[in-house]
N, C-alpha and C positions, 0 to 999 in steps of 0.2 A: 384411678382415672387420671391421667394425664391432664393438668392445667391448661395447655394449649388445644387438646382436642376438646375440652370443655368449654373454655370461653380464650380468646385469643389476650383480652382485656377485662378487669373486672374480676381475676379468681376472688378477692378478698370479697366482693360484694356477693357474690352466691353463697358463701363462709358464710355471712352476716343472714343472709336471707334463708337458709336451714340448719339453724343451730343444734337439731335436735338430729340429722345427719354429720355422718364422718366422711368427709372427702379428705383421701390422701392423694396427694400429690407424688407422683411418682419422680415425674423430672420436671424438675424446677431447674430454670434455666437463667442461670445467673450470669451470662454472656450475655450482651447488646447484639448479637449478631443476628439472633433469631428474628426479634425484636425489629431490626434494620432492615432486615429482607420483607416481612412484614409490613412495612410501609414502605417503600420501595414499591412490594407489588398494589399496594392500596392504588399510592399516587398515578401506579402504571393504569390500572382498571379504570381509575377517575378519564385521566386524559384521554384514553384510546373511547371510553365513552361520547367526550366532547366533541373529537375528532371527527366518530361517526356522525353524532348531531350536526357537527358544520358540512361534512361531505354530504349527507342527506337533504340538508335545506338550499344546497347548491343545485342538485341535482331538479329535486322539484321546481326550483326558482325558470332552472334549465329545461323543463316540462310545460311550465306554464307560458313561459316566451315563445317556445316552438308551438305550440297550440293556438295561442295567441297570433300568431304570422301566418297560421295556414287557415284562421278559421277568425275572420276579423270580426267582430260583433259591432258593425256600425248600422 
């Protein structure tokens, strides 16, 4: 089983947490590239999450003002 499709981070700690299993590691990736792209796509998923939240609370802010102008509650 591949280290990466296991746990992205952390293979030594699932090592430690079943000692009495043999997990080999097939490819072990001793390049930063994997690694980089890996966070890269982290950071990518983070922002475009935020993004949505800001465009969403725009849009209700923008619901609630038209609502509010066509239906006065005085």
């Amino acid at each position: 089983m591949r280290s990466d499709r296991l746990t992205r981070f952390g293979f030594n700690y699932i090592v430690l947490l079943f000692p009495e299993c043999e997990i080999i590691s097939i490819n072990n990736a001793e390049d930063n590239d994997d690694l980089m792209q890996d966070f890269v796509s982290l950071v990518t998923s983070f922002c475009a999450r935020l993004y949505g939240r800001r465009r969403t609370k725009k849009a209700t802010e923008k619901l609630i003002k038209q609502l509010n102008e066509n239906n006065p509650c005085d």
